[in-house]
C-alpha positions as CSV (number, residue, x, y, z in Angstrom):
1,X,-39.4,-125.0,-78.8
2,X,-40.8,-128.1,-78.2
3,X,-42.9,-130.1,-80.8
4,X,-46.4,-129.5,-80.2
5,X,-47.8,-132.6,-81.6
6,X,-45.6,-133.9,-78.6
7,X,-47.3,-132.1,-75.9
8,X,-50.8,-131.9,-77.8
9,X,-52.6,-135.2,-79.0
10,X,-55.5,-132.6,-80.4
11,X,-52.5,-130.9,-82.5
12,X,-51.5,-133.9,-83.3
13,X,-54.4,-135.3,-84.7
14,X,-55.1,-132.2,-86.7
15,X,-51.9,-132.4,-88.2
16,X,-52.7,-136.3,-89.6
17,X,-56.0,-135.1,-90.8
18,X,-54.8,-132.1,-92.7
19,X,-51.8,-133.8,-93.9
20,X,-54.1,-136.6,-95.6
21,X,-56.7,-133.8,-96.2
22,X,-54.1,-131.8,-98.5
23,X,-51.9,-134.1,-99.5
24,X,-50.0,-133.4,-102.5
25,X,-50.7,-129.5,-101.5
26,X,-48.4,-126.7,-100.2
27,X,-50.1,-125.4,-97.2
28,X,-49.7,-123.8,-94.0
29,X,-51.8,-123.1,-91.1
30,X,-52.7,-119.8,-89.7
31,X,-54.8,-118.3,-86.7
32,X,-58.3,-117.4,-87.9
33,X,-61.4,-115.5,-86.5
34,X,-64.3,-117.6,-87.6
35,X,-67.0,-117.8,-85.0
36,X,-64.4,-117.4,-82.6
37,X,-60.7,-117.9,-82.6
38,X,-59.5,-121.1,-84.3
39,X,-56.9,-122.4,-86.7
40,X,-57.1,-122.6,-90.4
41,X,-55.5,-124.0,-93.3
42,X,-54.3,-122.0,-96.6
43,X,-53.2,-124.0,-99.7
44,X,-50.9,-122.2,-101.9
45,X,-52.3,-120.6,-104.6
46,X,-56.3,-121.2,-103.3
47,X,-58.3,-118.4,-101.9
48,X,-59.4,-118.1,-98.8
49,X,-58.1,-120.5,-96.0
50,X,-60.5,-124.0,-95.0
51,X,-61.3,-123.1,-91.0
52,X,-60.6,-126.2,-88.8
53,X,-63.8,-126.4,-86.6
54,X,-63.5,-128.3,-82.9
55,X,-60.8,-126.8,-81.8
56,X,-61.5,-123.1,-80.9
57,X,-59.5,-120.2,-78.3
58,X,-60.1,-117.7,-76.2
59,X,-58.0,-115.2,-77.9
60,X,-56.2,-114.6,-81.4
61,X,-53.0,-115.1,-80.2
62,X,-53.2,-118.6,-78.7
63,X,-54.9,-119.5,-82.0
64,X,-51.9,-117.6,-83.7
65,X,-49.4,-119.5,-81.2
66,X,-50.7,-123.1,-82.6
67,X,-50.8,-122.5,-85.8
68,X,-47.0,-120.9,-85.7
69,X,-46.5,-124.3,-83.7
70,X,-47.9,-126.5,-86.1
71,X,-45.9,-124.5,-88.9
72,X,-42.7,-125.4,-87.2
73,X,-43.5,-128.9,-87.1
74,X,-44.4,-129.7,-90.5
75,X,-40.8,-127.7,-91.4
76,X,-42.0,-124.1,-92.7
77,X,-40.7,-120.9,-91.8
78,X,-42.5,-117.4,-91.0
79,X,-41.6,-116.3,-94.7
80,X,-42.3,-119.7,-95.8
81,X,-46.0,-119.0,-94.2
82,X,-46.2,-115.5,-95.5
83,X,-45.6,-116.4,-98.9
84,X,-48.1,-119.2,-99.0
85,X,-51.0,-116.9,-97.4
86,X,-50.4,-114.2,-100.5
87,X,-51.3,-116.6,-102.6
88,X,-54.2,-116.9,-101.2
89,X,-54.8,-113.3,-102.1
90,X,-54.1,-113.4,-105.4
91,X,-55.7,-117.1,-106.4
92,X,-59.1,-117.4,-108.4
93,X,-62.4,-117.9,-106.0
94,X,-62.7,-121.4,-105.1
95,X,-64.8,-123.0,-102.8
96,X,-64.0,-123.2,-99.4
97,X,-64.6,-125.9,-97.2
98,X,-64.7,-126.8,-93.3
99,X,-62.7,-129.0,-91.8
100,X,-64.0,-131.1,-89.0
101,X,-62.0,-133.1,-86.2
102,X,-64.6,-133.3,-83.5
């Protein structure tokens, strides 16, 4: 698959700003319905996920497909992902925040 951060300078820029964002963190991205379809980032052992508003989709799966995307670019499997989003589950409330790169 080709690196989207190759083909996408939006992906590309996202993946800066949430690499500065949560540095220090383990975190993957995932597709998200919030107002719409867009891509989200869950920390490892933090509830919830912090939406990335700007960059929204018409549908789930294209969402889905750049987050999967991103994912693969930053070196993290689909159980890699999977583990990291149960965390999630399981972590104390915390507050949640909005990411912007508009």
């Amino acid at each position: 698959m080709t690196d989207i951060t190759n083909t996408h300078l939006e992906a590309a820029i996202i993946d800066q700003k949430v690499a500065g964002e949560f540095a220090g963190k383990v975190y993957a991205f995932v597709g998200v319905i919030n107002d719409g379809y867009q891509i989200g980032v869950a920390v490892t052992n933090e509830q919830g996920y912090s939406p990335i508003s700007g960059k929204t989709f018409e549908r789930y799966e294209e969402a889905k497909q750049w987050a999967d995307s991103l994912n693969e670019h930053i070196g993290l499997s689909k159980e890699e992902v999977l583990d990291i989003v149960t965390t999630t589950m399981r972590a104390p409330k915390n507050r949640l925040r909005s990411l912007r790169f508009d």
